[in-house]
N, C-alpha and C positions, 0 to 999 in steps of 0.2 A: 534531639541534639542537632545543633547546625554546623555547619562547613562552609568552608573558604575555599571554591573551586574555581578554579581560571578556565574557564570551557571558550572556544572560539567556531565558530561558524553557523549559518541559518543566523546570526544578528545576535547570539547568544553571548551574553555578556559576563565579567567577574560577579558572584555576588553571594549570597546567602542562599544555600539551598536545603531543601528536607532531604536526608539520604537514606537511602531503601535499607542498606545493612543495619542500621539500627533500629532496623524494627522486623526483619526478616535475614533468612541464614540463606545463602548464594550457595548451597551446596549440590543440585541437580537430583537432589533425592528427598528432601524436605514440598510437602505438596506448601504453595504459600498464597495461595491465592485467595482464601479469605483475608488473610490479614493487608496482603497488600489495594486489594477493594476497598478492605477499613481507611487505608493509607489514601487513599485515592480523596474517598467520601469523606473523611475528616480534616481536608485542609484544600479547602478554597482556593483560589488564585496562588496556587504554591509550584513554584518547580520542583519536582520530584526528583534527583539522580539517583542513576541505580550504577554504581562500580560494577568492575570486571566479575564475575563468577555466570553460575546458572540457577536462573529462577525457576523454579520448575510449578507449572498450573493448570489447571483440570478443567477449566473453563474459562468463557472469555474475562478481562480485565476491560470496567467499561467506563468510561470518561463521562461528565457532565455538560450536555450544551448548553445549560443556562450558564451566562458569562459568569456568574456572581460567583457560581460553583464552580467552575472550569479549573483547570490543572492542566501543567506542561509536563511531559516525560523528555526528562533527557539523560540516557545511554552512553557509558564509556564505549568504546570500541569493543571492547570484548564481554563486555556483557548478555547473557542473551536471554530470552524470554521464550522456554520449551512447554511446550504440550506434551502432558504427562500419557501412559499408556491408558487411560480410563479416558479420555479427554470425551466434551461434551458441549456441544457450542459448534459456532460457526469461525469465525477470527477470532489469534489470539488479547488482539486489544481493538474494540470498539470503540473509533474517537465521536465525541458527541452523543452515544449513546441511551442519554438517561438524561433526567432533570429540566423535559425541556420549558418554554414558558408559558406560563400556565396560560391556556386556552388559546395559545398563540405557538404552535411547534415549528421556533424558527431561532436561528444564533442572531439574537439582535448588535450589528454591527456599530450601533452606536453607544454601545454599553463597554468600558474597559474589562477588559478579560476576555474578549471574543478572537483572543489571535491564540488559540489553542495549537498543540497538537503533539508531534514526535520528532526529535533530532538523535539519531546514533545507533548503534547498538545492533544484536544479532535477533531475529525473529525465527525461533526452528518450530516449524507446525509438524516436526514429525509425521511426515507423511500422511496425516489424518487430519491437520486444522488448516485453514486458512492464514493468511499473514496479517495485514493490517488491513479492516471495514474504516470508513470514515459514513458515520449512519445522518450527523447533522450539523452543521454548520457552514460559515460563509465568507471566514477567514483561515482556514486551516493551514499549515504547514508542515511536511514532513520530507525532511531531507535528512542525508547521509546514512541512511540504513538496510541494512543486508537482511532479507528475506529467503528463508530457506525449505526447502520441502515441503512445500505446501501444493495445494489444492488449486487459490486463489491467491496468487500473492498480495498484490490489490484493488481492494474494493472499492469503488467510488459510491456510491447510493445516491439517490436522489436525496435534496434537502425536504423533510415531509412538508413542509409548507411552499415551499416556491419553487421547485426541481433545480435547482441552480446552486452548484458548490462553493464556485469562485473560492477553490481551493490550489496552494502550489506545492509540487510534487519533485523534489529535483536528488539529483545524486544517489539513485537509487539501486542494489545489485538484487535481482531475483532471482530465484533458481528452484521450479518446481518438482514435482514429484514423479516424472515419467510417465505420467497415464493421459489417453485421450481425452479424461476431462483437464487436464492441470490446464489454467487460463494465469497468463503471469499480469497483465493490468486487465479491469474489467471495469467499465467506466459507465453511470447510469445517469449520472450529477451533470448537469449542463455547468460550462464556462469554467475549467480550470485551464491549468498547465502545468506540461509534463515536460522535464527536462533531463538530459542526462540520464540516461537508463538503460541498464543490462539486463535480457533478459535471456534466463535457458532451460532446459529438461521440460519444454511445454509443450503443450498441440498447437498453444495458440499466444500471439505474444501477446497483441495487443484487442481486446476487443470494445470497441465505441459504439454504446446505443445511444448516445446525447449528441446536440448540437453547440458550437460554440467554443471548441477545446482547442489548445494549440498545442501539439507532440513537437520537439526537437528533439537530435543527437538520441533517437530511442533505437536502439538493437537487439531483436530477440533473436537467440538462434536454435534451431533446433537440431536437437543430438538424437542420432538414431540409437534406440535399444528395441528389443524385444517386447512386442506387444503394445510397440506405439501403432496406432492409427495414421501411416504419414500421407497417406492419399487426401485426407480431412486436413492437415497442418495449416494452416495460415500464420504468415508471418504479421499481418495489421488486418483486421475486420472491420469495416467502416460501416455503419447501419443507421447514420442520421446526418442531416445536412449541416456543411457550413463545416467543418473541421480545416484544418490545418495540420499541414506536416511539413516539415523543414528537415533533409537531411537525415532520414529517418532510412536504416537498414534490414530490411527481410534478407536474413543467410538461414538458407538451406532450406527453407519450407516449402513443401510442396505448388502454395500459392505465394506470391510477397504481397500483395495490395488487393482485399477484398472489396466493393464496393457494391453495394445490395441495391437493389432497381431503385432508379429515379435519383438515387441519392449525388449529391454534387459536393464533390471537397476539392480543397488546393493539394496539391500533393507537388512538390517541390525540391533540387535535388535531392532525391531522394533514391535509393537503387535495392533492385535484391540482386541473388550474387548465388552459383551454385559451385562446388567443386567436388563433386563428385556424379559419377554416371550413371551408375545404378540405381535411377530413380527412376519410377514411371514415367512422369511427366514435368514438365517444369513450367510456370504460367508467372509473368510476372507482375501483371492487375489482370485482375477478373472482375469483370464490370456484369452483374445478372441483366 
């Protein structure tokens, strides 16, 4: 069954869309995660919506990087997509994941269907999964979505054929799981950008092992509780050359700006910020 929805932002346009409810029940108790894989795998170049309720899934949900197969998720606001207590997987949705071309694992940009990805919607990893993997492509997009209790909020991966994402990343709220591992962005993909970004409950906000990426307006902050790690906290980890940062906030981390031997980034108004005293130490770049 199709629907007539007026969706606005990320470039998303009025139009015809497949809608999750009629073919899965939004109750937070129903497991639906094979049927909505089916949903996935049987319609090509289709924009998915999923309405307000809760999907509830037991493992990850994986996208197609072949363009021909690819699908767009796009999330009411209150929608959300939870990992069930059995959960088993790394992220709750893998974009690019599967289908890639054959003898070729790469999103080929010249093919229609290669501007995949995610606009909207609530991501709960129930303290056990990750948020959003992006495993392959070279056009992706994921804006306006809140990421909740997780592990990882998000994953960038390398592209497997050419480590290069050139993926954009904007309007994004995260909020990890309290543990010294939670990492709120984790970045492996050379050449995106990241815009607009909250993040909190983490050790670590931002962590960059690629070259080539450009961070704006990004803020993680770190909330003290019980049996964080805060002597370890970094507010941005920088571990590869050539990065960029504009305006990018470290509040309350033990360190605000990591910068691993040899490595050279621009770092740009940018500030960390402490308001409270009882902290060991306060370091605002640490350059090894």
């Amino acid at each position: 069954m199709l629907a007539l929805l007026s969706l606005f932002g990320c470039g998303t346009k009025a139009g015809a869309f497949l809608v999750a409810t009629d073919y899965v029940v939004a109750d937070g108790v129903t497991d639906v995660t094979d049927a909505l894989q089916k949903l996935i795998d049987d319609n090509p170049n289709r924009t998915i919506y999923f309405p307000d309720g809760v999907y509830l899934i037991s493992r990850p949900l994986v996208t197609p990087a072949l363009p021909a197969h690819s699908v767009f998720l796009s999330l009411a606001n209150y929608a959300v997509i939870k990992a069930a207590d059995n959960w088993e997987g790394d992220a709750l949705v893998r974009i690019g994941g599967k289908d890639f071309y054959p003898g070729v694992i790469d999103n080929f940009i010249y093919d229609n269907g290669s501007n995949y990805g995610i606009e909207g919607g609530i991501f709960d990893g129930s303290n056990v999964a990750n948020g959003i993997a992006v495993d392959a492509g070279r056009e992706i997009r994921i804006c306006k979505v809140s990421i909740k209790h997780t592990v990882i909020g998000l994953h960038v991966r390398k592209d497997p054929r050419y480590g290069s994402s050139d993926s954009d990343f904007s309007d994004i709220n995260i909020v990890g799981n309290d543990t010294p591992q939670s990492i709120g962005v984790l970045v492996e993909g050379f050449d995106n950008t990241f815009t607009n970004m909250r993040i909190a409950s983490i050790n670590k906000g931002v962590v960059c092992l690629s070259g080539g990426n450009s961070f704006r307006n990004i803020h993680p902050l770190y909330i003290f509780h019980e049996g964080q790690d805060y002597e370890s906290s970094t507010g941005f980890v920088i571990d590869s050359d050539n990065n960029f940062l504009n305006y990018c906030y470290s509040d309350q981390f033990a360190v605000g700006f990591k910068l691993s031997a040899g490595v050279r980034s621009n770092i740009t108004d940018s500030f960390a910020w402490w308001y409270r005293g009882d902290v060991p130490f306060q370091t605002a770049i640490f350059c090894e």
